[in-house]
C-alpha positions in Angstrom: -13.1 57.5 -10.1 -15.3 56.5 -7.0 -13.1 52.5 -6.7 -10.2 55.1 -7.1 -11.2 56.5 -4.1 -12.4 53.6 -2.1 -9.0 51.5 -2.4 -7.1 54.8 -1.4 -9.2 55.9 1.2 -10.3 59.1 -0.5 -13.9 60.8 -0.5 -16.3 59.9 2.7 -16.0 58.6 6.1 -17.8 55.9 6.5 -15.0 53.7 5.3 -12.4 55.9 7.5 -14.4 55.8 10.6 -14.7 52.0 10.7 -13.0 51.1 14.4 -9.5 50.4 14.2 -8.0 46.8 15.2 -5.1 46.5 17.5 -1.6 45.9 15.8 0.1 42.5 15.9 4.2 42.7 16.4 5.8 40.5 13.6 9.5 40.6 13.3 10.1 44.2 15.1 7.0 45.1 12.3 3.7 46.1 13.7 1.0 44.9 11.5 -2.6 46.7 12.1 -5.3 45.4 9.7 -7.8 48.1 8.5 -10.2 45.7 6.5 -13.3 47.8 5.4 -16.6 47.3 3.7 -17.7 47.0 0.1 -20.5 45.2 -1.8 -22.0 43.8 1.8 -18.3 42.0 2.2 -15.3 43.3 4.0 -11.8 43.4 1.9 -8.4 42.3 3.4 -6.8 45.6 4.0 -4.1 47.0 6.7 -1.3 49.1 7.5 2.6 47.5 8.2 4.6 50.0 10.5 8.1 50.4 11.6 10.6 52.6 12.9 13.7 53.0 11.2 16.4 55.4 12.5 13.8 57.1 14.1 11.6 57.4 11.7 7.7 56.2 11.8 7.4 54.4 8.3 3.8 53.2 6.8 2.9 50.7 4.1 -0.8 50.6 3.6 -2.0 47.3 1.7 -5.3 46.3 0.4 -5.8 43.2 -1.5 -8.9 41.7 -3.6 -9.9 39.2 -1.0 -13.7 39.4 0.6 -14.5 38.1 3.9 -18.2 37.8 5.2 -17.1 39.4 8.5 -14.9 41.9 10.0 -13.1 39.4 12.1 -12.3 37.5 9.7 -11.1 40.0 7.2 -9.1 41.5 10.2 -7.3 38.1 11.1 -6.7 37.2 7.3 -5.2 40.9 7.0 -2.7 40.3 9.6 -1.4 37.0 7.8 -1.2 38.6 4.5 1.1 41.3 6.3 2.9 38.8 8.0 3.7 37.1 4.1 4.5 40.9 2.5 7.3 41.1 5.5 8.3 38.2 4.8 9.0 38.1 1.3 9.6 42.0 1.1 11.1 43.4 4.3 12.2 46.8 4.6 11.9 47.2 0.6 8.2 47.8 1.4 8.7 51.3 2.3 11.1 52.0 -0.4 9.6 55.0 -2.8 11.7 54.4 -6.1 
């Protein structure tokens, strides 16, 4: 139950209360990585954000990659965004 929690946020606030990164614009997307520890190694994480008609949509990813550093878990999260947008688009938010 506890990696249940961890990959969805759930349960303490250590994870939660890491700093958050600034968001990189990517094809009227904003991409904000949110990489966070585990095991002494930081996983590629972040959030992909758009409006559409108004409305504020999310898309949280987190994938199995480990970085040794924040940084670099931060600046591999925004590529990874930048490839879901590209092959996925506006499907991403799509809750069927």
């Amino acid at each position: 139950m506890s990696f249940l929690k961890k990959l969805f946020g759930g349960g303490g606030g250590g994870k939660a209360a890491e700093a958050k990164e600034e968001a990189t614009e990517y094809k009227g997307y904003n991409i904000r990585p949110a990489p966070f520890s585990d095991g002494g190694q930081y996983k590629t994480a972040g959030f992909i954000e758009k409006t559409i008609d108004g409305v504020e949509k999310s898309y949280r990813f987190v994938r199995v990659d480990s970085h040794a550093s924040r940084d670099a878990a931060a600046e591999f999260s925004v590529l990874k965004g930048k490839q879901i947008i590209d092959e996925q688009g506006d499907r991403i938010f799509d809750t069927n």
